[in-house]
Each structure stands twice: as structure tokens, then as C-alpha cells.
C-alpha positions in Angstrom: -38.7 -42.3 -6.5 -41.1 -39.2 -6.0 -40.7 -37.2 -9.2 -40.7 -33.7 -7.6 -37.9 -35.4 -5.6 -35.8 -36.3 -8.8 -36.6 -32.6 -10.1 -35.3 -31.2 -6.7 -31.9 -33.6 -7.3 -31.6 -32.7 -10.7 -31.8 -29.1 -9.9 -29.3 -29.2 -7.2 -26.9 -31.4 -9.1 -27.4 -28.8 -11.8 -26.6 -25.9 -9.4 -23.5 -28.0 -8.6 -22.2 -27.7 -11.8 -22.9 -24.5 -12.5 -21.0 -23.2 -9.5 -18.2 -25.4 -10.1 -18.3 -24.2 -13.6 -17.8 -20.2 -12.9 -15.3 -21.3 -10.1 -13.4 -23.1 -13.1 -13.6 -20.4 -14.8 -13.0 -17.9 -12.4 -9.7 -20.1 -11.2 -8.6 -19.8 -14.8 -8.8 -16.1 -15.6 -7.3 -15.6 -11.9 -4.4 -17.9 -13.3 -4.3 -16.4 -16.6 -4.0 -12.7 -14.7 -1.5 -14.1 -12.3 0.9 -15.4 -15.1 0.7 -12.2 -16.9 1.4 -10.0 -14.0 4.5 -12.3 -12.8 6.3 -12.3 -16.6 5.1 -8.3 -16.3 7.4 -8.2 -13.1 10.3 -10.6 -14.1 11.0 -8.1 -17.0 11.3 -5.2 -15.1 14.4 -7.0 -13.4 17.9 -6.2 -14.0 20.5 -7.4 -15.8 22.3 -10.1 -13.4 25.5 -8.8 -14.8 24.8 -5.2 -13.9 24.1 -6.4 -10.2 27.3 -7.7 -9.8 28.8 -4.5 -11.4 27.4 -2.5 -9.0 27.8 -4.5 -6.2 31.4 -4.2 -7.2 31.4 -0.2 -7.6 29.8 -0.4 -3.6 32.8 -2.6 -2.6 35.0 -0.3 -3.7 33.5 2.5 -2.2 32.9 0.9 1.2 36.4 0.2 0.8 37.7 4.0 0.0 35.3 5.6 2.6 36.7 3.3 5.5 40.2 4.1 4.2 39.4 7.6 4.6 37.6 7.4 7.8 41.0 5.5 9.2 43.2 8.3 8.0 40.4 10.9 9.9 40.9 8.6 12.9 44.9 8.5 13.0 44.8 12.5 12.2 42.3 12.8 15.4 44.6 10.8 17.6 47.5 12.5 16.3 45.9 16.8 17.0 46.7 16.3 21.0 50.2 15.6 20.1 50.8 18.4 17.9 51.0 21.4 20.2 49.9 25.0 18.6 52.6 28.1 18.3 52.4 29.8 21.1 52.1 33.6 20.3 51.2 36.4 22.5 47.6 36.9 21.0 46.6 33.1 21.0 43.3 32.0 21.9 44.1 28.1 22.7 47.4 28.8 25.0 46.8 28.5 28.5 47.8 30.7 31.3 
């Protein structure tokens, strides 16, 4: 084997390693960032027992506001039946 061959070889197997060193290296700070940022994230959540305590309050508000939007609907349909005074000066009496 030519010996400016095996230097060429050598250099590229050296090159090689040296790029699959810093992309070791880069893997591992990337991984070492990643972990950090995801136990950074993961304590911001809340409490699992607070979510269902508020998800409970909701229910019960979804539930009051339809009860009062029923009682709005049955007052509604019940106005036409309910037929105003009728007075000399009122606007809403007919001719």
C-alpha cells in the first residue's frame, strides 16, 4: 500500500471520528437540554385534583346557566299569552 494513500485513509478515518465525536456530543447536550426543559414544563402543571375541582365548579355552572336559559325560554313563550292592560294612553293596544 502507497504510504500517501494510508496517510489519506488515516486522515479521513480520523475526520470520521471527529465528526461522529461532536455529533455525540452535540446529541448529548441536545438530550441533556431537552430533559431539562420537559421536567421545566411538567412542573408548571396543575394539581390533578384541582382539575377535577374545577371541572366540577364548570358542571355546575353549565348546569345553572341552562336552567336559567330554560326559565328565559318558558317566560318568552309565555309574554304572547299574557295580554297588557288596556288603558286609554297605551302605546301597545291596537286600534
Amino acid at each position: 500500500m502507497d504510504p500517501t494513500l494510508s496517510g489519506f485513509a488515516l486522515g479521513l478515518l480520523l475526520g470520521a471520528a471527529k465528526v461522529g465525536a461532536i455529533g455525540t456530543v452535540g446529541f448529548g447536550i441536545a438530550w441533556w437540554r431537552a430533559r431539562a426543559k420537559l421536567k421545566q414544563f411538567e412542573s408548571r402543571l396543575p394539581d390533578p385534583a384541582r382539575l377535577e375541582e374545577r371541572l366540577a365548579n364548570l358542571e355546575q355552572i353549565a348546569d345553572y346557566t341552562a336552567g336559567q336559559v330554560n326559565r328565559l325560554v318558558e317566560a318568552q313563550a309565555a309574554a304572547p299569552q299574557i295580554s297588557p292592560p288596556s288603558s286609554p294612553g297605551n302605546p301597545l293596544q291596537s286600534n
